[in-house]
PDB file of the backbone (N, CA, C, O) and the ligand in Angstrom, with CONECT records:
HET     ZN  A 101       1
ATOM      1  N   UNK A   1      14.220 -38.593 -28.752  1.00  0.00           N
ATOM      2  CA  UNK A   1      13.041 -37.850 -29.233  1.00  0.00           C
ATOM      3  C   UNK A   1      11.913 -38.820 -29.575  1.00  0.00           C
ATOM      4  O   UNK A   1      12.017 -39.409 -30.650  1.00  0.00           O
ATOM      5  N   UNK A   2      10.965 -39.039 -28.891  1.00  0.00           N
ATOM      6  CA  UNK A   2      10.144 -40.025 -29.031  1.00  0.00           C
ATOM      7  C   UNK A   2       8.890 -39.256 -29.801  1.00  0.00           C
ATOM      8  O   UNK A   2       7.919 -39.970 -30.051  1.00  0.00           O
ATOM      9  N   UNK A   3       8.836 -38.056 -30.142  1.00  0.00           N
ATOM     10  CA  UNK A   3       8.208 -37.734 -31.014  1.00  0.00           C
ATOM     11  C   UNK A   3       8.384 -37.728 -32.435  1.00  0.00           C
ATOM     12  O   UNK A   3       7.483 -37.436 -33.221  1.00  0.00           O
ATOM     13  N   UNK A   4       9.383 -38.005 -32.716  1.00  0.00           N
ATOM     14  CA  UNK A   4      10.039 -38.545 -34.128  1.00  0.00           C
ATOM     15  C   UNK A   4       9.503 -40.047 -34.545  1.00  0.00           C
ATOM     16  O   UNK A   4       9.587 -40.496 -35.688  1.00  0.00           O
ATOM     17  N   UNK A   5       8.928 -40.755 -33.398  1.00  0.00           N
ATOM     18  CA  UNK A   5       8.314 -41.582 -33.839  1.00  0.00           C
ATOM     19  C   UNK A   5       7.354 -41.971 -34.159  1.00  0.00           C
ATOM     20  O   UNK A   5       6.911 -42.892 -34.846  1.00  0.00           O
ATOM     21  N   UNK A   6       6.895 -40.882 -33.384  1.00  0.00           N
ATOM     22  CA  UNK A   6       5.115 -40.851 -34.126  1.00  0.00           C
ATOM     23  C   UNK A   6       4.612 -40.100 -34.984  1.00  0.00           C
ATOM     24  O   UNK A   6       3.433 -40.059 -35.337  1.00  0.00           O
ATOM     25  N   UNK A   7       5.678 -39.345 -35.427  1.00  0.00           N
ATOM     26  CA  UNK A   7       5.515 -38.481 -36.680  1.00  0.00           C
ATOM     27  C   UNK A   7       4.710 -38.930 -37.840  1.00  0.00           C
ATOM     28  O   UNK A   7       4.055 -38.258 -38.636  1.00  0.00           O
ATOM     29  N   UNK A   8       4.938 -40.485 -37.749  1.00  0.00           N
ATOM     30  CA  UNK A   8       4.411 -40.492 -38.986  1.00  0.00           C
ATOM     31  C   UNK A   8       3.416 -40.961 -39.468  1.00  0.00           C
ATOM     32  O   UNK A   8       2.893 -40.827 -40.574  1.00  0.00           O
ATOM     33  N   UNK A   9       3.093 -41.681 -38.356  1.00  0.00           N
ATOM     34  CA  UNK A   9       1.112 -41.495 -37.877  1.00  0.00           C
ATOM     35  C   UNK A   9       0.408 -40.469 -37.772  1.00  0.00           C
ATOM     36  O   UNK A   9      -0.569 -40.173 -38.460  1.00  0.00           O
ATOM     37  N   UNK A  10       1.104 -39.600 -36.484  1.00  0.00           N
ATOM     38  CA  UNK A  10       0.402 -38.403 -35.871  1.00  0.00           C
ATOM     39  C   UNK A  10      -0.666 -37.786 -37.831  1.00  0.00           C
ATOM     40  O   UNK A  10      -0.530 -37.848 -39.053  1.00  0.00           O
ATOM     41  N   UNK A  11      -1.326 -37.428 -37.075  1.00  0.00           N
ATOM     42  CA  UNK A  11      -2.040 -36.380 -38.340  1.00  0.00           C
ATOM     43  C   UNK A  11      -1.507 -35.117 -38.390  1.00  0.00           C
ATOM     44  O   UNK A  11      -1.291 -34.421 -39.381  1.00  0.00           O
ATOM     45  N   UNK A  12      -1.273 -34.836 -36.978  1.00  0.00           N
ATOM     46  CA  UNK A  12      -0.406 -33.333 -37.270  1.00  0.00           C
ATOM     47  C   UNK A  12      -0.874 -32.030 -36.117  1.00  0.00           C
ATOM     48  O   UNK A  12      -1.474 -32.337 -35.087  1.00  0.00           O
ATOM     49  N   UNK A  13      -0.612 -30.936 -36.353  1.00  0.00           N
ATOM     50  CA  UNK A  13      -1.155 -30.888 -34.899  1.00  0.00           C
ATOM     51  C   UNK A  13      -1.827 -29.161 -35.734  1.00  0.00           C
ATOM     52  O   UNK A  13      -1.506 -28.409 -36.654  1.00  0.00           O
ATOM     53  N   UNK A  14      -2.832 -29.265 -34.733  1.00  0.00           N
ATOM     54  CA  UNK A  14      -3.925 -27.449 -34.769  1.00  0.00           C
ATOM     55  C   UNK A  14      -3.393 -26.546 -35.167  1.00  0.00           C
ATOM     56  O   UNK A  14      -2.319 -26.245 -34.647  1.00  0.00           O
ATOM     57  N   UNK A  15      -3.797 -25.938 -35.992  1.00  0.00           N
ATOM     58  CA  UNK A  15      -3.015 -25.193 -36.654  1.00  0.00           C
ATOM     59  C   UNK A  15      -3.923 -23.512 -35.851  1.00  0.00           C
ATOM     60  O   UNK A  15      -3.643 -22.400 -36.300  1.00  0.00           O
ATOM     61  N   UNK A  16      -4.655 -23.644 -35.020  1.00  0.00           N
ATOM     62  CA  UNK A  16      -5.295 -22.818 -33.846  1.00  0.00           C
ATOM     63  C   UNK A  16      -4.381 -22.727 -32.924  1.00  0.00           C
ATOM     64  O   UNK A  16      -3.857 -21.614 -32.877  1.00  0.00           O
ATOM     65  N   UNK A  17      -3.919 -23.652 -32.017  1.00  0.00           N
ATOM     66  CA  UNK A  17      -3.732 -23.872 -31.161  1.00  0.00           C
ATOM     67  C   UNK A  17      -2.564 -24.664 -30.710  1.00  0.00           C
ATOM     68  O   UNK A  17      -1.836 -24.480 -29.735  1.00  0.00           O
ATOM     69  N   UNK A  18      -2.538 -25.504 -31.543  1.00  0.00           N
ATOM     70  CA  UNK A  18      -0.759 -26.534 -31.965  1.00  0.00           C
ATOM     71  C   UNK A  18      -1.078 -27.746 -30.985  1.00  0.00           C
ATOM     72  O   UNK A  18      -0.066 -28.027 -30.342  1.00  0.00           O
ATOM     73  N   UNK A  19      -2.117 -28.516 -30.683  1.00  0.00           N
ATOM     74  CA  UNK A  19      -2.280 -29.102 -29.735  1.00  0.00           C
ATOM     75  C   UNK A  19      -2.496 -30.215 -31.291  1.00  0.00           C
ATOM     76  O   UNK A  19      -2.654 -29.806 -32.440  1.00  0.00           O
ATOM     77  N   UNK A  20      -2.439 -31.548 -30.868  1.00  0.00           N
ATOM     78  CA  UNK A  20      -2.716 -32.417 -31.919  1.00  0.00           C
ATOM     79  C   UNK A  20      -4.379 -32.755 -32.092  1.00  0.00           C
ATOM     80  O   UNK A  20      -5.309 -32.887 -31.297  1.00  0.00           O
ATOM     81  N   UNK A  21      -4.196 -32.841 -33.992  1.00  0.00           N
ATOM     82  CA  UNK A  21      -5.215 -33.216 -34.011  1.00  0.00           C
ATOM     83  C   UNK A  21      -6.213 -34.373 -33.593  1.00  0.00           C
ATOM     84  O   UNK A  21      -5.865 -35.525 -33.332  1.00  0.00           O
ATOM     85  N   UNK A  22      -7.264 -33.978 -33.575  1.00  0.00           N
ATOM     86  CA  UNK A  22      -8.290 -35.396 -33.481  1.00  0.00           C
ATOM     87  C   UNK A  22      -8.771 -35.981 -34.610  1.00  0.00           C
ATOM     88  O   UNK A  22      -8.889 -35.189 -35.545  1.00  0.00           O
ATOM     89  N   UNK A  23      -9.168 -37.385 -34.893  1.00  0.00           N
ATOM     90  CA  UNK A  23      -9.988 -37.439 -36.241  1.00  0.00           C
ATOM     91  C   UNK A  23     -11.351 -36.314 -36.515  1.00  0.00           C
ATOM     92  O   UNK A  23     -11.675 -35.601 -37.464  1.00  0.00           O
ATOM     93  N   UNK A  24     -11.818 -36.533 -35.406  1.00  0.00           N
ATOM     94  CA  UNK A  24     -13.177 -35.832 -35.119  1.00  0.00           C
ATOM     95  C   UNK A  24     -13.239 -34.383 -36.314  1.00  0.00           C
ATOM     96  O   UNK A  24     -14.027 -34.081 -37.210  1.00  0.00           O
ATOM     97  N   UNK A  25     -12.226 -33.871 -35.871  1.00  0.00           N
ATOM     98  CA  UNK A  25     -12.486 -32.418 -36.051  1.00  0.00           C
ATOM     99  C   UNK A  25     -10.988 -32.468 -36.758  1.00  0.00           C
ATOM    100  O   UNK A  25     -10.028 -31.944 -36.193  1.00  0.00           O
ATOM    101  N   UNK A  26     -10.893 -32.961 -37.699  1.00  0.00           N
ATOM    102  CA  UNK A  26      -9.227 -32.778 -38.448  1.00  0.00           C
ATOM    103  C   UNK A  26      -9.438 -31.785 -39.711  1.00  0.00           C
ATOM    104  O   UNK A  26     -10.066 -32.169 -40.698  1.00  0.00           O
ATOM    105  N   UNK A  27      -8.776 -30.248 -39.609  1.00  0.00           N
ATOM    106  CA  UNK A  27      -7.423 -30.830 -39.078  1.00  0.00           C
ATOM    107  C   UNK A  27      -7.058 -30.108 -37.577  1.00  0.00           C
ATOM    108  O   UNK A  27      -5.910 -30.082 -37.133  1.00  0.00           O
ATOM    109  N   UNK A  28      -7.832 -29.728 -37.116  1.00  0.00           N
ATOM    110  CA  UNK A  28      -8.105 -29.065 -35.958  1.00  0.00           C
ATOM    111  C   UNK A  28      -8.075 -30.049 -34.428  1.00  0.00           C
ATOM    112  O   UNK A  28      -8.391 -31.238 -34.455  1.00  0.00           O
ATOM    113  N   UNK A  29      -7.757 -29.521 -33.466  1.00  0.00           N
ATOM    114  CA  UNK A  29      -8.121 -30.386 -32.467  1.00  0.00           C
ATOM    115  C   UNK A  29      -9.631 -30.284 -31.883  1.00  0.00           C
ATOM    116  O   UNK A  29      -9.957 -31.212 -31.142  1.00  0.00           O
ATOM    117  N   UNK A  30     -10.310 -29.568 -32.053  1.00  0.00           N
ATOM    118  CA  UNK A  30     -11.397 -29.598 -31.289  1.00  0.00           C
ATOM    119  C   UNK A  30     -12.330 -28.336 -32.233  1.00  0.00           C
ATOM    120  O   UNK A  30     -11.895 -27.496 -33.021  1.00  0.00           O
ATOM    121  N   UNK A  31     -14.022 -28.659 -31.700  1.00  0.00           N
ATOM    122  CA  UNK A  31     -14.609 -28.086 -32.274  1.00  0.00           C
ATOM    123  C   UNK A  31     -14.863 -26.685 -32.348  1.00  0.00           C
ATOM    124  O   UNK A  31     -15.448 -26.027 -33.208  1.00  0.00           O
ATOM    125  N   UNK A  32     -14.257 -26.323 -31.176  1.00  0.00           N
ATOM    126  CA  UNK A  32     -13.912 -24.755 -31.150  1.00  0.00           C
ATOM    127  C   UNK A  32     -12.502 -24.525 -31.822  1.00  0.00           C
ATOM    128  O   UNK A  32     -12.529 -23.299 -31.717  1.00  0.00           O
ATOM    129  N   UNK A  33     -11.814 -24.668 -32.169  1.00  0.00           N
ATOM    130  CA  UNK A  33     -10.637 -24.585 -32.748  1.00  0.00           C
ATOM    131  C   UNK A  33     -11.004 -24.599 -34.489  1.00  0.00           C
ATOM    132  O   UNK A  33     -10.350 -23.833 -35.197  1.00  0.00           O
ATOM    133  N   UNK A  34     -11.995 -25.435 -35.089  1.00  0.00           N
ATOM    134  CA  UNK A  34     -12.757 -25.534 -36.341  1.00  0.00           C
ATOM    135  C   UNK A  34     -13.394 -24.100 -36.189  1.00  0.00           C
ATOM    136  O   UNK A  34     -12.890 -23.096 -36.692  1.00  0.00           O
ATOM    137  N   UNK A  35     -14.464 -24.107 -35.501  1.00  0.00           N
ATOM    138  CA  UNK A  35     -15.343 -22.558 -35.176  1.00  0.00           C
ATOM    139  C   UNK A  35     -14.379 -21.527 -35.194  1.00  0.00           C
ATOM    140  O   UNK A  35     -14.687 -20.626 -35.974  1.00  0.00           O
ATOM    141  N   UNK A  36     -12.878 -21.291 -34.347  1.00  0.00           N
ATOM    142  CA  UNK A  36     -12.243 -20.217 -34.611  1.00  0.00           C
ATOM    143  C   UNK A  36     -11.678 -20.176 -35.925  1.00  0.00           C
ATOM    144  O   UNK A  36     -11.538 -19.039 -36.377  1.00  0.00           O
ATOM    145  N   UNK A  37     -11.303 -21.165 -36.682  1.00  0.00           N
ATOM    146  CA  UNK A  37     -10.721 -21.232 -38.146  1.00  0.00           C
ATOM    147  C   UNK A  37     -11.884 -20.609 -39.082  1.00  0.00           C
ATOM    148  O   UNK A  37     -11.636 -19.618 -39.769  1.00  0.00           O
ATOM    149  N   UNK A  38     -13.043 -21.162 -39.089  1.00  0.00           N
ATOM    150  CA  UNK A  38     -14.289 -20.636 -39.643  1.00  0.00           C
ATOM    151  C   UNK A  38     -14.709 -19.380 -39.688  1.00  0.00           C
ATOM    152  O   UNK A  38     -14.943 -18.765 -40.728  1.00  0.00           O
ATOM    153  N   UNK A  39     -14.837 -18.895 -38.417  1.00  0.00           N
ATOM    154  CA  UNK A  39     -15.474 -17.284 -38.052  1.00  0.00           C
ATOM    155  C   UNK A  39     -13.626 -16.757 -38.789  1.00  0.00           C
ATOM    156  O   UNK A  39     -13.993 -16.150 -39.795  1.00  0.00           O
ATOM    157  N   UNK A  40     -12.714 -16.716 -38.798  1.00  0.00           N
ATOM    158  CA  UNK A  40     -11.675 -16.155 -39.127  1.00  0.00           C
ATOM    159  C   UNK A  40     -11.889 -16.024 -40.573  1.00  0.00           C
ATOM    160  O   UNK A  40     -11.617 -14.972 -41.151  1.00  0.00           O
ATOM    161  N   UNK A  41     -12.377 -17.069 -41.193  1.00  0.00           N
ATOM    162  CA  UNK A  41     -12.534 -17.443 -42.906  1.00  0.00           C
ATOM    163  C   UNK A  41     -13.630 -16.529 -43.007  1.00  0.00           C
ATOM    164  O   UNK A  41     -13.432 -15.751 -43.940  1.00  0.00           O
ATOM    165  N   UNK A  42     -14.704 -16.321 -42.413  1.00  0.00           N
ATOM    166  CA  UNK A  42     -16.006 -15.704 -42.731  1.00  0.00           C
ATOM    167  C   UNK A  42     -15.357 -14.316 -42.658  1.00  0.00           C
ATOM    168  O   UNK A  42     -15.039 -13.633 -43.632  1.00  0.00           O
ATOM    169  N   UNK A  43     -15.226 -14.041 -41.545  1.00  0.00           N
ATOM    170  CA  UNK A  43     -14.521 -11.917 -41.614  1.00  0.00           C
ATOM    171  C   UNK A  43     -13.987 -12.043 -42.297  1.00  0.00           C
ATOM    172  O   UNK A  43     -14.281 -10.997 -42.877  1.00  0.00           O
ATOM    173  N   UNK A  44     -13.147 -12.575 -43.044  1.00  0.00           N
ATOM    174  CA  UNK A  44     -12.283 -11.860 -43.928  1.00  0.00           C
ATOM    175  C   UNK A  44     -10.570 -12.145 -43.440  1.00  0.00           C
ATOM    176  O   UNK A  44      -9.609 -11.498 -43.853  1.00  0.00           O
ATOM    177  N   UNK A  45     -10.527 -13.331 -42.424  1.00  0.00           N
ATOM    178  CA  UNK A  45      -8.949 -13.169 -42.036  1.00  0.00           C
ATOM    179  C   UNK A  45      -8.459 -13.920 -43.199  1.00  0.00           C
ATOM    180  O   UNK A  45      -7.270 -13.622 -43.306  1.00  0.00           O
ATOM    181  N   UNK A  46      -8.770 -14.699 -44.068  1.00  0.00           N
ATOM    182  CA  UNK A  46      -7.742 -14.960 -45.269  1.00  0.00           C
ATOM    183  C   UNK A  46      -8.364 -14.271 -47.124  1.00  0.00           C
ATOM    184  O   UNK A  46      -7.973 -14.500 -48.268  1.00  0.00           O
ATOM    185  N   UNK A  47      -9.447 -13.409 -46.548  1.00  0.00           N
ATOM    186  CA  UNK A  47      -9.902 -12.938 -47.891  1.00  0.00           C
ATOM    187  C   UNK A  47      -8.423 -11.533 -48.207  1.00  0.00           C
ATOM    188  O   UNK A  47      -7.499 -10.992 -47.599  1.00  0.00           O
ATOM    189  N   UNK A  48      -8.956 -11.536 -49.296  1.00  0.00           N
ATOM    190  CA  UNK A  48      -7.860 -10.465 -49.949  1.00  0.00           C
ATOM    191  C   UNK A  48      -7.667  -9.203 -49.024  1.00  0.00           C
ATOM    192  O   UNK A  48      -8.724  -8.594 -48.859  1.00  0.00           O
ATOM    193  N   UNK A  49      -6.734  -8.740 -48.473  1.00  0.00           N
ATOM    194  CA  UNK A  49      -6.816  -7.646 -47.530  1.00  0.00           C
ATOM    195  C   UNK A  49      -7.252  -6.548 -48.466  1.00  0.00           C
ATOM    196  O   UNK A  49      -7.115  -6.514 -49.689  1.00  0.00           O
ATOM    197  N   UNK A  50      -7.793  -5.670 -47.682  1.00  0.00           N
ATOM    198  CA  UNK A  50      -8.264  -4.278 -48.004  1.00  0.00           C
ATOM    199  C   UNK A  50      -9.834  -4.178 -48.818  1.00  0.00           C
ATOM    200  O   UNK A  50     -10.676  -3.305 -49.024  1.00  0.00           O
ATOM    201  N   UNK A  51      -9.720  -5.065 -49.008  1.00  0.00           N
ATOM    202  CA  UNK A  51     -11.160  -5.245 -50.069  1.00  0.00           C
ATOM    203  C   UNK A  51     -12.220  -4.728 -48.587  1.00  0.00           C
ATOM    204  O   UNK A  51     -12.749  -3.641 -48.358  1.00  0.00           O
ATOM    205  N   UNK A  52     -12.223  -5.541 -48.084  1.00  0.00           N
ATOM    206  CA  UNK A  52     -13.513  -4.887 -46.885  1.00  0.00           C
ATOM    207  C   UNK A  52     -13.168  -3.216 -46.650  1.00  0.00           C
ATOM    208  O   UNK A  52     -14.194  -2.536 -46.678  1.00  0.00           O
ATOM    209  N   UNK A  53     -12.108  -2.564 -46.461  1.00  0.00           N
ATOM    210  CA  UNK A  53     -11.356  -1.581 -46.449  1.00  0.00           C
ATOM    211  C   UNK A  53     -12.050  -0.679 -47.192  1.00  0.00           C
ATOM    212  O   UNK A  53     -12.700   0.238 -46.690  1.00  0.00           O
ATOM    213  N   UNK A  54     -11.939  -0.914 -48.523  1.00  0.00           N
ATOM    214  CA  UNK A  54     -12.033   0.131 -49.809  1.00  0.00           C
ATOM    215  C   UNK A  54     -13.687   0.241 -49.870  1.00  0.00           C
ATOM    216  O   UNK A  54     -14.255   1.299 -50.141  1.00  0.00           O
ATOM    217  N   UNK A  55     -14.478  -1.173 -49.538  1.00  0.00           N
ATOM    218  CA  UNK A  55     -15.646  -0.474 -49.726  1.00  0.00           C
ATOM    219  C   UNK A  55     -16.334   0.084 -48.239  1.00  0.00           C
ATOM    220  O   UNK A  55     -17.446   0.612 -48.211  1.00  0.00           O
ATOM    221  N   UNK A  56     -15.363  -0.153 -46.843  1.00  0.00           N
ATOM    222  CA  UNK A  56     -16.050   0.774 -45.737  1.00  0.00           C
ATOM    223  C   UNK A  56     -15.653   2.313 -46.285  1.00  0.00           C
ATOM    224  O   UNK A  56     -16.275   3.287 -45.862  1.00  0.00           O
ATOM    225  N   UNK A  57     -14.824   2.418 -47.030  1.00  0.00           N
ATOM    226  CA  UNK A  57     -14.260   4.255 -47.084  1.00  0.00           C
ATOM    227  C   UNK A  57     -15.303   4.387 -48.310  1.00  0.00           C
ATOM    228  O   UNK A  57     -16.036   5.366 -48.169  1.00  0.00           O
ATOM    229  N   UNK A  58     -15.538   3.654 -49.451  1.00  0.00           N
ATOM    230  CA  UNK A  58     -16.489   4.223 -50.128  1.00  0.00           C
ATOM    231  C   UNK A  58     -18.017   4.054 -49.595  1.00  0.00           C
ATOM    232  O   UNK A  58     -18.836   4.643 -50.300  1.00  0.00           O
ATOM    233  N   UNK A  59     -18.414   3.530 -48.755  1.00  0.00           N
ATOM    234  CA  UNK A  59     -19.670   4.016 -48.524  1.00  0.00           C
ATOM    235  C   UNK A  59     -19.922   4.591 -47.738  1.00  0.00           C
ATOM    236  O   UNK A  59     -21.144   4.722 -47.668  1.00  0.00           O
ATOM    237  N   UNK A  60     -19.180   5.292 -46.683  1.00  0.00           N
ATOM    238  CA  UNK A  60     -18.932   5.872 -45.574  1.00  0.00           C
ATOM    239  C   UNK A  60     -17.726   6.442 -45.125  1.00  0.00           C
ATOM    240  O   UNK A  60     -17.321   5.994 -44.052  1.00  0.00           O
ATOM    241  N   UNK A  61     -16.817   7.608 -45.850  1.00  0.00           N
ATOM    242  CA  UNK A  61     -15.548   7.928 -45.566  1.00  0.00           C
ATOM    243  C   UNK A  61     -15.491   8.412 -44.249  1.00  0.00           C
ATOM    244  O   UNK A  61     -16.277   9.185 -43.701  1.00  0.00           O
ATOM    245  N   UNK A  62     -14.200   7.728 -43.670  1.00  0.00           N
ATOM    246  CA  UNK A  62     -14.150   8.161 -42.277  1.00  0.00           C
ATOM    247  C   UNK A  62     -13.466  10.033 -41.952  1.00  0.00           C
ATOM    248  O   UNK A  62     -12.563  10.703 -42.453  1.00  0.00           O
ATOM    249  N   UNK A  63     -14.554  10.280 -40.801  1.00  0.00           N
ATOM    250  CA  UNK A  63     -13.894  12.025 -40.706  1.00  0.00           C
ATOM    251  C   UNK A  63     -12.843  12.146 -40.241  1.00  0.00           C
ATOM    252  O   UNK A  63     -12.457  13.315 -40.257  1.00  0.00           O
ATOM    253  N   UNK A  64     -11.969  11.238 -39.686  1.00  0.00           N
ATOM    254  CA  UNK A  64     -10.457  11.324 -39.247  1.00  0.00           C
ATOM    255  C   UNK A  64      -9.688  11.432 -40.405  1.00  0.00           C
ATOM    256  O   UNK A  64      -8.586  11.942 -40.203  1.00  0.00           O
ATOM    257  N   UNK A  65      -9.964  11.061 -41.737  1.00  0.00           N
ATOM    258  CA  UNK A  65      -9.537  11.366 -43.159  1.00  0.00           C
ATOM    259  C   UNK A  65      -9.864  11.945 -44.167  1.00  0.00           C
ATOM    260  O   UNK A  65     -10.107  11.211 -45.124  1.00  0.00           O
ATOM    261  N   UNK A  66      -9.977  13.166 -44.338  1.00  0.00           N
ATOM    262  CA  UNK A  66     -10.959  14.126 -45.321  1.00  0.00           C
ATOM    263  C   UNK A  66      -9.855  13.943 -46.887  1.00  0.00           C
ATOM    264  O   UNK A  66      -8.691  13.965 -47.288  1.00  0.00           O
ATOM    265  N   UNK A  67     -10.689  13.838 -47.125  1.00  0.00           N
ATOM    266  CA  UNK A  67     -10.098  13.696 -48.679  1.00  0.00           C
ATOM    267  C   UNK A  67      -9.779  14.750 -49.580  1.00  0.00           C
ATOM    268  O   UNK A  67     -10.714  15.229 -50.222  1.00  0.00           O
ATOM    269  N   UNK A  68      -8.457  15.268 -49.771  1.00  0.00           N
ATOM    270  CA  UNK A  68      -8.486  16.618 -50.338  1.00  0.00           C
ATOM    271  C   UNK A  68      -8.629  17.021 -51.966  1.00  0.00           C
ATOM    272  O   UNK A  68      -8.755  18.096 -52.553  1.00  0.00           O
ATOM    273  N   UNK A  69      -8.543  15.560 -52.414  1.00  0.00           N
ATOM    274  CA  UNK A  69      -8.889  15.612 -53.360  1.00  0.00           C
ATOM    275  C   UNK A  69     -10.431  15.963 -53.644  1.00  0.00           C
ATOM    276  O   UNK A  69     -10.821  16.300 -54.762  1.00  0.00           O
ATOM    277  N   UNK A  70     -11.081  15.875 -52.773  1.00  0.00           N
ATOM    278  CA  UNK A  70     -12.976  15.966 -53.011  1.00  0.00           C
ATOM    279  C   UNK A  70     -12.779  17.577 -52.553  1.00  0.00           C
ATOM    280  O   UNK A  70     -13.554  17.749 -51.612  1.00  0.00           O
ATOM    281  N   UNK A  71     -12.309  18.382 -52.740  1.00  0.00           N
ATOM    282  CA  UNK A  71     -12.694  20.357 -52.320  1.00  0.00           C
ATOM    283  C   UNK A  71     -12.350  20.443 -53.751  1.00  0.00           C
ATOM    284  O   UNK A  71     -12.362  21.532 -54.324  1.00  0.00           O
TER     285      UNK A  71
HETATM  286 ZN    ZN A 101      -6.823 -26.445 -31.391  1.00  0.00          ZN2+
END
């Protein structure tokens, strides 16, 4: 296993993509791989789930779900 030997240099590898990192763009391999981690952080892929959720149904409840509590 000759990757056991560079383990312990290597920086580690994309956590996008699994390809190893570069210094450049660590801990990512490349600058699109940073950009997909980013735009993921901005929507909301590691914010608290549902929070975007609760306030699309309160400012706009969807008509596929009528709320029977509101009659
Ligand atoms: Zn990558």
């Amino acid at each position: 296993m000759p990757d056991l030997k560079r383990a312990g240099a290597a920086p580690g590898r994309c956590p996008i993509c699994g390809r190893p990192t570069r210094d450049d763009y660590r801990p990512f391999c490349s600058r699109r791989c940073a950009d997909v981690d980013l735009s993921r952080w901005l929507r909301g892929g590691y914010a608290i789930p549902g929070e975007t959720e609760d306030r699309e149904r309160g400012e706009a409840p969807t008509p596929e779900k009528p709320r029977p509590e509101e009659t």
